[in-house]
Backbone as XML, in Angstrom:
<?xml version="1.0"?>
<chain id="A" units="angstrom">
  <residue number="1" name="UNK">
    <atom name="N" x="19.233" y="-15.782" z="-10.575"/>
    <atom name="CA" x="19.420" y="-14.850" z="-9.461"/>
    <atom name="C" x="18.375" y="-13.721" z="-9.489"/>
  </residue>
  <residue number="2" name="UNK">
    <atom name="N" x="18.410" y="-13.220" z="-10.755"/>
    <atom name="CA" x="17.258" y="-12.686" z="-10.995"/>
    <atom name="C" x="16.034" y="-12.572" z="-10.018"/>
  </residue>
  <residue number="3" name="UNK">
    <atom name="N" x="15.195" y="-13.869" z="-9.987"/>
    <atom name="CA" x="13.599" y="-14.113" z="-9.723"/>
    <atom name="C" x="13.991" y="-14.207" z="-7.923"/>
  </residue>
  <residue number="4" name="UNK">
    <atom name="N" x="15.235" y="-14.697" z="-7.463"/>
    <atom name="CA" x="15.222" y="-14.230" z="-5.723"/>
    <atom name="C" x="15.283" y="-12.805" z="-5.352"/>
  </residue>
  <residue number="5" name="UNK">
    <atom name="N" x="15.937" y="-12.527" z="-6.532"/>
    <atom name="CA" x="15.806" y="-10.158" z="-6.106"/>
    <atom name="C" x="14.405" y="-10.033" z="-6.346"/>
  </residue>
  <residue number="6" name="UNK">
    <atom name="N" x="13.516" y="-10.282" z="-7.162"/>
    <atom name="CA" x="12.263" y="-10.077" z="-7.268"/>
    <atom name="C" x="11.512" y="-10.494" z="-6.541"/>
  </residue>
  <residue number="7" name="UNK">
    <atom name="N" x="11.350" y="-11.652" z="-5.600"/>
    <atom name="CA" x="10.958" y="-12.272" z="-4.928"/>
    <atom name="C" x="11.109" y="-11.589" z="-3.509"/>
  </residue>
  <residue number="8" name="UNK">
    <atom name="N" x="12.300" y="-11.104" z="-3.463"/>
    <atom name="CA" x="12.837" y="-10.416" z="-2.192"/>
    <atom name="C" x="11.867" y="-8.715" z="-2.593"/>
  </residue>
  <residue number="9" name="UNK">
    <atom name="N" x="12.336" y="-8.364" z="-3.134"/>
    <atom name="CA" x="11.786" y="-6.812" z="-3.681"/>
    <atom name="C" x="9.745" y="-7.196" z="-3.127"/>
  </residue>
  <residue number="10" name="UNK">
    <atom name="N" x="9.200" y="-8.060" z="-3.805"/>
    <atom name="CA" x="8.015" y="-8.402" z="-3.578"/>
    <atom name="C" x="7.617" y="-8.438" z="-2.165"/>
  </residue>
  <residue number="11" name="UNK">
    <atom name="N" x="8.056" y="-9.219" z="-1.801"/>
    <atom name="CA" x="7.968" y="-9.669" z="-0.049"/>
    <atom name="C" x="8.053" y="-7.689" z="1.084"/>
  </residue>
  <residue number="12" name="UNK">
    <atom name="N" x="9.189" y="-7.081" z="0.072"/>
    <atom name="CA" x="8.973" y="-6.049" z="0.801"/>
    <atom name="C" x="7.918" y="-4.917" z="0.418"/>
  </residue>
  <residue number="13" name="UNK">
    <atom name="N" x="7.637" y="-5.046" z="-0.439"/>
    <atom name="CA" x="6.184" y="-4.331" z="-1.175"/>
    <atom name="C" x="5.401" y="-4.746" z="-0.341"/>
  </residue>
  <residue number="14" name="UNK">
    <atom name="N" x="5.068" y="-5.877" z="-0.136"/>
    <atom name="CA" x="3.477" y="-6.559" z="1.067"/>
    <atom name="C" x="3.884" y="-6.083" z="1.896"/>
  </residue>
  <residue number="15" name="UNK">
    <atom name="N" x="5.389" y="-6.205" z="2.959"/>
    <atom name="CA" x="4.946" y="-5.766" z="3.903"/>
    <atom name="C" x="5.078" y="-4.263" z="3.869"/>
  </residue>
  <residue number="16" name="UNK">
    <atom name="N" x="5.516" y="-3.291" z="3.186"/>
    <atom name="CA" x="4.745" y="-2.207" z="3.521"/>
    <atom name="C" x="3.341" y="-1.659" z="3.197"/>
  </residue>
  <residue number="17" name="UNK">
    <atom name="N" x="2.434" y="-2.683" z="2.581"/>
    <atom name="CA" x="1.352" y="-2.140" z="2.397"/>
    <atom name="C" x="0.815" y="-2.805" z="3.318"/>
  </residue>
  <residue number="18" name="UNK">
    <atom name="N" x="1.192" y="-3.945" z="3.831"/>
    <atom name="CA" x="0.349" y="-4.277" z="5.069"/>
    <atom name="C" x="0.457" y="-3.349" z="6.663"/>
  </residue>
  <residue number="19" name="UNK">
    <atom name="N" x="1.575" y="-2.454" z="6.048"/>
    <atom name="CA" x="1.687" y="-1.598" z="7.178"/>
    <atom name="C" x="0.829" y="-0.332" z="6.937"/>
  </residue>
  <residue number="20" name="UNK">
    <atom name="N" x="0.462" y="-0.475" z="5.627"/>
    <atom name="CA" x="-0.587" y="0.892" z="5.467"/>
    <atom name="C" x="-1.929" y="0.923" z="5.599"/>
  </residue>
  <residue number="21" name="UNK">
    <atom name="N" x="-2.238" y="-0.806" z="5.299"/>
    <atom name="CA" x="-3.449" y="-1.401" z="5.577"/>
    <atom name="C" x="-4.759" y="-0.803" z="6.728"/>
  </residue>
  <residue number="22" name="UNK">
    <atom name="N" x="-4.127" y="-1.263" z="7.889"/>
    <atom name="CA" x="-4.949" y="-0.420" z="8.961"/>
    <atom name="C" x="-5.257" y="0.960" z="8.781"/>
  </residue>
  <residue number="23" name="UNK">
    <atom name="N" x="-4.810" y="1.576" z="8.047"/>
    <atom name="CA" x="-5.271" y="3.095" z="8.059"/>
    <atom name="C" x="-6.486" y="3.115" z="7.030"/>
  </residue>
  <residue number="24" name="UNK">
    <atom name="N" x="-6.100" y="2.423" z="6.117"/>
    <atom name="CA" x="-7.534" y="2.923" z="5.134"/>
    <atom name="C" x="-8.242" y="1.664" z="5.653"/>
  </residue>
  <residue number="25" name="UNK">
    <atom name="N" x="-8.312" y="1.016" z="6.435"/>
    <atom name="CA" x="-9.442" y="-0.356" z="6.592"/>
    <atom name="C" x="-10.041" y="0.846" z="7.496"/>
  </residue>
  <residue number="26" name="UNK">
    <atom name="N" x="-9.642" y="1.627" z="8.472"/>
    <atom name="CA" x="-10.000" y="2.668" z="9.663"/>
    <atom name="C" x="-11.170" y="3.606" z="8.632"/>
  </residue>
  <residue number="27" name="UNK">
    <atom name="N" x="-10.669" y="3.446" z="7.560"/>
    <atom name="CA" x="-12.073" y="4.400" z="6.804"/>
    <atom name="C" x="-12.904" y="3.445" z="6.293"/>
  </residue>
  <residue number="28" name="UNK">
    <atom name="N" x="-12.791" y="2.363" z="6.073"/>
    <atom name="CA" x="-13.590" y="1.561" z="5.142"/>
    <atom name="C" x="-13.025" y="1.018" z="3.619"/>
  </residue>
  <residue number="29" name="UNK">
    <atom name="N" x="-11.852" y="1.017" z="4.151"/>
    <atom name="CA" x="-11.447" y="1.193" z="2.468"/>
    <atom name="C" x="-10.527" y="-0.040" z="3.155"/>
  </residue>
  <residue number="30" name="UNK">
    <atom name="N" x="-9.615" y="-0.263" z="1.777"/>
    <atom name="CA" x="-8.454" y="-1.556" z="1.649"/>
    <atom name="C" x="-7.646" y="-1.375" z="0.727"/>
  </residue>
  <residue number="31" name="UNK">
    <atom name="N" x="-6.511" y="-1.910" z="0.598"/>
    <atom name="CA" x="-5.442" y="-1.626" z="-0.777"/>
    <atom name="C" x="-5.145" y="-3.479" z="-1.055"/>
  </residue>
  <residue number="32" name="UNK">
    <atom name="N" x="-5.321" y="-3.906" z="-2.187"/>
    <atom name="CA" x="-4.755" y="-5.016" z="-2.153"/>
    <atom name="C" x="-3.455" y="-5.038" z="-3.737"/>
  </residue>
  <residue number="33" name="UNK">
    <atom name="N" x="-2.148" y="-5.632" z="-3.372"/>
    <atom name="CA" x="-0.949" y="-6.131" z="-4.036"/>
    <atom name="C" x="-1.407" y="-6.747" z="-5.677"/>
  </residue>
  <residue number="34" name="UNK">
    <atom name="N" x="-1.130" y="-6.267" z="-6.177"/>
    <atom name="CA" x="-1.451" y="-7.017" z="-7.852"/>
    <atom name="C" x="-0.392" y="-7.407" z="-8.217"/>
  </residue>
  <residue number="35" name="UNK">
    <atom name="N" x="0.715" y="-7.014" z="-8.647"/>
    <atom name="CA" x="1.883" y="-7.527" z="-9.397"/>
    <atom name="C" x="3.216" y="-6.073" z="-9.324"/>
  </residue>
  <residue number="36" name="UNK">
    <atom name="N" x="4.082" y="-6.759" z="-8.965"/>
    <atom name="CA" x="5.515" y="-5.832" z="-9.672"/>
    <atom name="C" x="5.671" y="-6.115" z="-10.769"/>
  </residue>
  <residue number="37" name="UNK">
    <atom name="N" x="6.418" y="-4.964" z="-11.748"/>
    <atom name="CA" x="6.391" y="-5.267" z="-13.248"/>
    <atom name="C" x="7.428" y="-4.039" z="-13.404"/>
  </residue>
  <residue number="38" name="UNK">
    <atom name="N" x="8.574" y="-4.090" z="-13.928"/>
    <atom name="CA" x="9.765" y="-3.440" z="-14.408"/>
    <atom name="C" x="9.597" y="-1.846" z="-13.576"/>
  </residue>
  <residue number="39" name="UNK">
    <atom name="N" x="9.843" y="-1.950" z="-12.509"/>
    <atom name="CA" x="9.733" y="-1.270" z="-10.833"/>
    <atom name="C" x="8.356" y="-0.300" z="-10.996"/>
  </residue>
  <residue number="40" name="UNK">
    <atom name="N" x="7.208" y="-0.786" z="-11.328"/>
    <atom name="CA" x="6.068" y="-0.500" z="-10.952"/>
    <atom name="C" x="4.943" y="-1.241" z="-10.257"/>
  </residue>
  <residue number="41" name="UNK">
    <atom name="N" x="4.650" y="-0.806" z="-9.225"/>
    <atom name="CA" x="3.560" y="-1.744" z="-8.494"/>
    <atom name="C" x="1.910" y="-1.192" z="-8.990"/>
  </residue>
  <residue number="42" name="UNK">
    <atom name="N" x="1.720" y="-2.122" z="-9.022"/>
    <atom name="CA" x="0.285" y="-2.054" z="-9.289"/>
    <atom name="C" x="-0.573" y="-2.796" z="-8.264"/>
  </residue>
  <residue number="43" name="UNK">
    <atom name="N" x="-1.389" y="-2.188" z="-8.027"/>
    <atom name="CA" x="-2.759" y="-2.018" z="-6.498"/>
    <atom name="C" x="-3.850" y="-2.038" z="-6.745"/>
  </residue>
  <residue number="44" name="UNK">
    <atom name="N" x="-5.016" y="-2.645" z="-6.430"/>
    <atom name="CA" x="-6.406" y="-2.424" z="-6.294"/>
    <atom name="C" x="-6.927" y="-1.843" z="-4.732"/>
  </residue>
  <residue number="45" name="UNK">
    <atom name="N" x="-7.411" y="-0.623" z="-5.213"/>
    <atom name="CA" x="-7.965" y="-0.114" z="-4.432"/>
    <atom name="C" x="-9.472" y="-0.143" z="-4.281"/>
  </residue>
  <residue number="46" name="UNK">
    <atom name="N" x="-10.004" y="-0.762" z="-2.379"/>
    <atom name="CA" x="-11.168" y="-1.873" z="-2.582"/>
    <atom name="C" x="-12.139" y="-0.794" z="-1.837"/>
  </residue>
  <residue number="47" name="UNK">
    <atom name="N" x="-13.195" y="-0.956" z="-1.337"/>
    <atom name="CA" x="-14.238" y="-0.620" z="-0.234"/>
    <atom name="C" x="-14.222" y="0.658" z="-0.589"/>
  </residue>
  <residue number="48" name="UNK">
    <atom name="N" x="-14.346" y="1.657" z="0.564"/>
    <atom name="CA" x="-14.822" y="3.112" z="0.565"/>
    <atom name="C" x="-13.898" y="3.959" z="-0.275"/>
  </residue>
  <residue number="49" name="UNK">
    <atom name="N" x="-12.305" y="2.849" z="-0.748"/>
    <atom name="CA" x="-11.163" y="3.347" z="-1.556"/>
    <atom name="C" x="-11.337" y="3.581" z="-2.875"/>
  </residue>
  <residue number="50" name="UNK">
    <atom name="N" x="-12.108" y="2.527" z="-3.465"/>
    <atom name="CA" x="-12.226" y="2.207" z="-4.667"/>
    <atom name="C" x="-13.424" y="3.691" z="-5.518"/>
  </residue>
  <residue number="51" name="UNK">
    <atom name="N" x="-13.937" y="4.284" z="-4.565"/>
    <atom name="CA" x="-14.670" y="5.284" z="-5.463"/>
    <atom name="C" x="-14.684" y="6.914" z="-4.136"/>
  </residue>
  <residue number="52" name="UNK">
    <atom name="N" x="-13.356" y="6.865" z="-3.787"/>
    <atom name="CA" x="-13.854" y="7.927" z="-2.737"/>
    <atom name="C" x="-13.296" y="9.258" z="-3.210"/>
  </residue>
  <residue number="53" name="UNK">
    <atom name="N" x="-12.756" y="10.242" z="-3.213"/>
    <atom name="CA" x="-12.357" y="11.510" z="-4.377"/>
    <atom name="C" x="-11.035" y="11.760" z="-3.780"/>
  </residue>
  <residue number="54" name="UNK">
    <atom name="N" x="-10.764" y="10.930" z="-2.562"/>
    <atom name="CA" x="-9.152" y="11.115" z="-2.408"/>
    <atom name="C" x="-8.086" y="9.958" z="-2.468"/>
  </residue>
  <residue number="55" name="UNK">
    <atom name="N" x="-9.316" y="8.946" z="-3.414"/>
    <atom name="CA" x="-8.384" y="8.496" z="-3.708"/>
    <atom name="C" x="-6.878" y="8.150" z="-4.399"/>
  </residue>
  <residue number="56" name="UNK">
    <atom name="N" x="-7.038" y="9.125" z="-5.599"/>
    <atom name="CA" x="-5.761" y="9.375" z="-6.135"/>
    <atom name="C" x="-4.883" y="9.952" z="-4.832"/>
  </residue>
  <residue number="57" name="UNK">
    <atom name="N" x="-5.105" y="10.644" z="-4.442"/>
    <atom name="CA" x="-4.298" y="11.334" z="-2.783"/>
    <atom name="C" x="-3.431" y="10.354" z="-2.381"/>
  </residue>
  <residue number="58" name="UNK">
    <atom name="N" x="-4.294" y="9.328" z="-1.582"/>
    <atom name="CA" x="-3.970" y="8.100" z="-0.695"/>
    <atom name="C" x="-3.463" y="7.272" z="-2.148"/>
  </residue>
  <residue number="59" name="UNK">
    <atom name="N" x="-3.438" y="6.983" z="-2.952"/>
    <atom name="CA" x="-2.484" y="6.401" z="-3.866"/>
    <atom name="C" x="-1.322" y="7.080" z="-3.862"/>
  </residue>
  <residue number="60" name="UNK">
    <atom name="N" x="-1.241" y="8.779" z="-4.424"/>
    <atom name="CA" x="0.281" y="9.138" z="-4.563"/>
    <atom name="C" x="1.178" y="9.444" z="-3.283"/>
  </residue>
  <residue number="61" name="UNK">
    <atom name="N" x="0.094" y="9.981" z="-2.225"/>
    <atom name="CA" x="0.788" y="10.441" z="-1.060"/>
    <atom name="C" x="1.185" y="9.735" z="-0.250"/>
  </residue>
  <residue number="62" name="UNK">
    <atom name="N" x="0.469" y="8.819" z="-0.187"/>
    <atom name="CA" x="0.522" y="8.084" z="0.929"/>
    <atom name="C" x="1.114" y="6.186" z="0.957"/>
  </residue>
  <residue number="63" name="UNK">
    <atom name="N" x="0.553" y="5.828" z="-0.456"/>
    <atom name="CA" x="0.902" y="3.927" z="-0.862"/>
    <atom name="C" x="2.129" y="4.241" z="-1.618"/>
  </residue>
  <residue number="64" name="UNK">
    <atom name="N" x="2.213" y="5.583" z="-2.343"/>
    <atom name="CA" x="3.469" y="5.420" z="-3.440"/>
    <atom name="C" x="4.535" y="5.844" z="-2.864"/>
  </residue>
  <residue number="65" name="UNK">
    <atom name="N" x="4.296" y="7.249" z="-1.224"/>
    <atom name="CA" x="5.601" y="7.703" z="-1.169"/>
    <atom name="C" x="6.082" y="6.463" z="0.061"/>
  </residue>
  <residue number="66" name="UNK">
    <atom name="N" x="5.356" y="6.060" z="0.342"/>
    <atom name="CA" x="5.783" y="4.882" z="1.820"/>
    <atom name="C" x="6.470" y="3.793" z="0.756"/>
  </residue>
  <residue number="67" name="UNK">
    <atom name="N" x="6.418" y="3.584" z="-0.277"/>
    <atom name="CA" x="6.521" y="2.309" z="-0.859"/>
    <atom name="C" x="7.811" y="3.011" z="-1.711"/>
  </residue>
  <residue number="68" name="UNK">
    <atom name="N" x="8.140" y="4.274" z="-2.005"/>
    <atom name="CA" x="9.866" y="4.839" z="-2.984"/>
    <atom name="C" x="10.299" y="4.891" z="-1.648"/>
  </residue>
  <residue number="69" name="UNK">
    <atom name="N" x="9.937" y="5.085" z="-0.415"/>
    <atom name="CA" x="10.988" y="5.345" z="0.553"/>
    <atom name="C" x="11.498" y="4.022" z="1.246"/>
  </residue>
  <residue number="70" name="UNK">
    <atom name="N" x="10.821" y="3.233" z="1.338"/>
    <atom name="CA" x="11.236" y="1.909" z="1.401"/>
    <atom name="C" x="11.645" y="0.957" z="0.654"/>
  </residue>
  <residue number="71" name="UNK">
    <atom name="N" x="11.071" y="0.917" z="-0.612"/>
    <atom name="CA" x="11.903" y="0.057" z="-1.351"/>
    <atom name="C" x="12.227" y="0.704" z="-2.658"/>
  </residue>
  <residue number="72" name="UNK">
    <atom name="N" x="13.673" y="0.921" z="-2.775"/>
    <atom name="CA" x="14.351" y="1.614" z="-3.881"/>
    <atom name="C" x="14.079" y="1.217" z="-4.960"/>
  </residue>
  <residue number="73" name="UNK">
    <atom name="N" x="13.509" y="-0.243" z="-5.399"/>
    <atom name="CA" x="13.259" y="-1.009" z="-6.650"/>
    <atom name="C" x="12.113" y="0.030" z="-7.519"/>
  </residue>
  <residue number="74" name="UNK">
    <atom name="N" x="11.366" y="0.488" z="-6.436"/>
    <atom name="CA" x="10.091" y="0.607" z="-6.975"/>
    <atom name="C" x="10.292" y="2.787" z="-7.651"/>
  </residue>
  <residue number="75" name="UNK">
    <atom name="N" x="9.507" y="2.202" z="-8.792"/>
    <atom name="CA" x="9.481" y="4.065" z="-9.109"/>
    <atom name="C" x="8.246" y="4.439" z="-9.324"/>
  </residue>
  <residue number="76" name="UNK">
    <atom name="N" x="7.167" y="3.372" z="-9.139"/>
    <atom name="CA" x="5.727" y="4.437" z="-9.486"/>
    <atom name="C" x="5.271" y="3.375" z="-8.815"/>
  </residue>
  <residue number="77" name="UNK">
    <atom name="N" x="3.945" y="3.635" z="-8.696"/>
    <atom name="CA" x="2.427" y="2.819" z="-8.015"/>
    <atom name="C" x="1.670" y="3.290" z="-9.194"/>
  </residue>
  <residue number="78" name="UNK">
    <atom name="N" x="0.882" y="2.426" z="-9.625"/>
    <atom name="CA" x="-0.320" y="2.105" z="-10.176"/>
    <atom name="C" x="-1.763" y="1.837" z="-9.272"/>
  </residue>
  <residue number="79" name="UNK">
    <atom name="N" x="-3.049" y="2.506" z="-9.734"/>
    <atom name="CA" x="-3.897" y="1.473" z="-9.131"/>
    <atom name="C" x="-4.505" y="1.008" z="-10.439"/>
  </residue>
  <residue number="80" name="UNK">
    <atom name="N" x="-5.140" y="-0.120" z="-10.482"/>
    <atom name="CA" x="-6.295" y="-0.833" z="-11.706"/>
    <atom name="C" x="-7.102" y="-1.586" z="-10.987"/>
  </residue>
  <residue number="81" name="UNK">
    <atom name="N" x="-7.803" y="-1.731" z="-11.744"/>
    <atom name="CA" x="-9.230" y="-2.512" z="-11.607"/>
    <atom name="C" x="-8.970" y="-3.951" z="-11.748"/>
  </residue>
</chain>
């Protein structure tokens, strides 16, 4: 039962980052999904994202609080390489 809550939890992680998507593609930038792991998501942040000085910003403000307000599973965002 387990791996269908995770599976379910997952499915809603994509789609809210695919809802955040268009905003940083609008700068040049991208966020792409790496893995859930004991309610932390982890993200690669791509294009104008990956080296721009707000990016920590648009990680905590913006991918991490859209992503605790929508899905309760989750308690932090990560980005990595």
């Amino acid at each position: 039962m387990k791996e269908k809550n995770e599976e379910e939890v997952i499915k809603k992680i994509k789609e809210v980052i695919e809802k955040l998507r268009p905003y940083l593609q609008n700068d040049g930038g991208d966020v792409l999904f790496k893995r859930f792991e004991n309610g932390v998501v982890y993200v690669k942040l791509v294009g104008a994202c990956s080296n721009c000085p707000m990016a920590t910003m648009t990680l905590q403000e913006g991918i991490e609080t859209a992503l605790l307000n929508e899905v309760p599973e989750v308690i932090k965002v990560v980005s990595e390489d």
